[in-house]
C-alpha positions in Angstrom: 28.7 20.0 7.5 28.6 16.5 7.1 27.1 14.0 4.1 26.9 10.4 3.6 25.5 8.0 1.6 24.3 4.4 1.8 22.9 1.8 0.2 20.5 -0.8 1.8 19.9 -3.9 -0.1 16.9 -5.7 1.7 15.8 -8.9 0.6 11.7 -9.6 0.2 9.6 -13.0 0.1 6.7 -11.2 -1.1 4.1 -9.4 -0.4 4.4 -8.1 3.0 5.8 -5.5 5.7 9.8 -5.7 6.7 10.9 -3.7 9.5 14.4 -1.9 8.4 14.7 0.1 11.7 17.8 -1.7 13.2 19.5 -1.8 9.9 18.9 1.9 9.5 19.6 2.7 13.2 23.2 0.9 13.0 24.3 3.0 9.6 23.0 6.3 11.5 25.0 5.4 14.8 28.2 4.7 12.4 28.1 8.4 11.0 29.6 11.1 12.7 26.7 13.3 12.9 25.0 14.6 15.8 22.4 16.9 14.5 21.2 16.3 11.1 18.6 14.7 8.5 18.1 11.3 7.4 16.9 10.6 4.2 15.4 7.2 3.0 14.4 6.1 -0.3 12.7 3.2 -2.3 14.2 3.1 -5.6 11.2 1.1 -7.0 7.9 1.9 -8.3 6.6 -1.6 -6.6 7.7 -1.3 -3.4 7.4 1.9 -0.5 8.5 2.7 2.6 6.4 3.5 5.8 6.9 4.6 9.2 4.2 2.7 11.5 3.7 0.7 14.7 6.0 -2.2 15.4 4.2 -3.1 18.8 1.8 -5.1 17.8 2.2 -7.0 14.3 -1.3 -7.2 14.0 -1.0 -3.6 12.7 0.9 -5.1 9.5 -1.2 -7.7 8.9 -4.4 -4.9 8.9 -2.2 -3.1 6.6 -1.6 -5.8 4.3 -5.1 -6.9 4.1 -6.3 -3.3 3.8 -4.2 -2.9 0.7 -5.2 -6.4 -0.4 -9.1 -4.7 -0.6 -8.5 -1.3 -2.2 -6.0 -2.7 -5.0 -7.0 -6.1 -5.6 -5.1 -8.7 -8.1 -7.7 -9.1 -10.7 -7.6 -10.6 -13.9 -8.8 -7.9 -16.6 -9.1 -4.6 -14.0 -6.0 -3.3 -15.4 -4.6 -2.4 -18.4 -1.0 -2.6 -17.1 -0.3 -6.4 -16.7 3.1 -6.6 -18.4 4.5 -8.3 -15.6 1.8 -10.0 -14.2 -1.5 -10.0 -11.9 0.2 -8.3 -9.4 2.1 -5.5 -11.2 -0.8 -2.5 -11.4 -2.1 -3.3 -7.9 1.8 -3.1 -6.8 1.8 0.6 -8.6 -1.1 1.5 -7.0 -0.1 0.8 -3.7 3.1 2.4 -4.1 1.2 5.9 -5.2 -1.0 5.5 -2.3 2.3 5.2 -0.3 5.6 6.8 -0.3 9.0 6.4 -1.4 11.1 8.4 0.8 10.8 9.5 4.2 12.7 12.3 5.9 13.6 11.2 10.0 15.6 14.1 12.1 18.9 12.8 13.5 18.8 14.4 17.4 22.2 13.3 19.4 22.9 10.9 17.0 20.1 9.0 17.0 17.0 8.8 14.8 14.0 10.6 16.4 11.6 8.0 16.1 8.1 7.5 18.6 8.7 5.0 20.9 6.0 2.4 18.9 7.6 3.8 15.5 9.5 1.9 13.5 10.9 2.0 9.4 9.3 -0.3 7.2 9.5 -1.6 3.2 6.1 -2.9 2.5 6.8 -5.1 -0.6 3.7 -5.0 -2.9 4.6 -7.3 -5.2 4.2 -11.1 -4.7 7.9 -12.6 -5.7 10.5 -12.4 -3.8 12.7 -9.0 -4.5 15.8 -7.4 -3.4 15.1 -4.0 -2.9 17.2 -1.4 -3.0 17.0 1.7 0.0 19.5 5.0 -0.4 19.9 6.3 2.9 21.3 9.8 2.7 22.3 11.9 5.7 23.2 15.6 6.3 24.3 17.4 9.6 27.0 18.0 11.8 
C-alpha cells in the first residue's frame, strides 16, 4: 500500500470558479499508484471544491450567478460581517457546497466523466491563495 500527500496552493482573483483538473491530474500521474483513492480538500471555510462540467463555461457562470441569488451580499442580513459584506454569504456557500471530494484512481488515472472536471469556487470577493491537500491511497 501506497500514501502520499500534497499540497496545492491555487491562487484566486475573486469570486469565481477555477478549474484544478490538470494540476491535480499531473500530481496523480507522478505517484506510483495504479489503483487507489484520491482525496481532495479545501482547507477554508470561504472557499469549496466541486466536480462539474468544463464543456461549456456557461455552466460556471450559471453557478456563480445562482449562488449570487440564494446568498446575496447585503448590508444588515447577517450577523457575521467581521470581515466584510462578503464573509457570511461566503460561509453559506461553502455549507451548501463541499470541502472534500473523494475521486477513484483506475490505471493511474483519475476516473473522471469525460465533461467532468475539479474545481475551487472562491466565494469570497478578494483575491485568495487557497490551499488544497490532495491525499492519495492505493497500490
Amino acid at each position: 500500500m501506497h500514501q502520499a500527500i500534497h499540497h496545492l496552493s491555487i491562487p484566486t482573483r475573486g469570486k469565481g470558479l477555477i478549474e484544478i483538473t490538470e494540476a491535480v491530474r499531473s500530481w496523480v500521474s507522478g505517484q506510483k499508484v495504479s489503483t487507489g483513492l484520491l482525496t481532495v480538500f479545501c482547507r477554508h471555510t470561504s472557499a469549496s471544491l466541486l466536480i462539474q462540467e468544463n464543456a461549456d463555461p456557461d455552466v460556471r457562470v450559471d453557478l456563480s450567478a445562482f449562488f449570487e441569488q440564494i446568498a446575496p451580499e447585503k448590508a444588515g442580513r447577517y450577523v457575521h460581517d467581521a470581515e466584510g459584506p462578503d464573509d457570511m454569504p461566503a460561509h453559506i456557500r461553502t455549507a451548501l457546497t463541499q470541502v472534500q471530494l473523494s475521486i477513484p484512481i483506475e490505471a493511474g488515472q483519475l476516473v473522471l466523466g469525460t465533461w467532468q472536471g475539479l474545481y475551487l469556487f472562491e466565494h469570497r470577493s478578494q483575491p485568495n491563495r487557497r490551499d488544497i491537500v490532495l491525499h492519495l491511497i492505493g497500490a
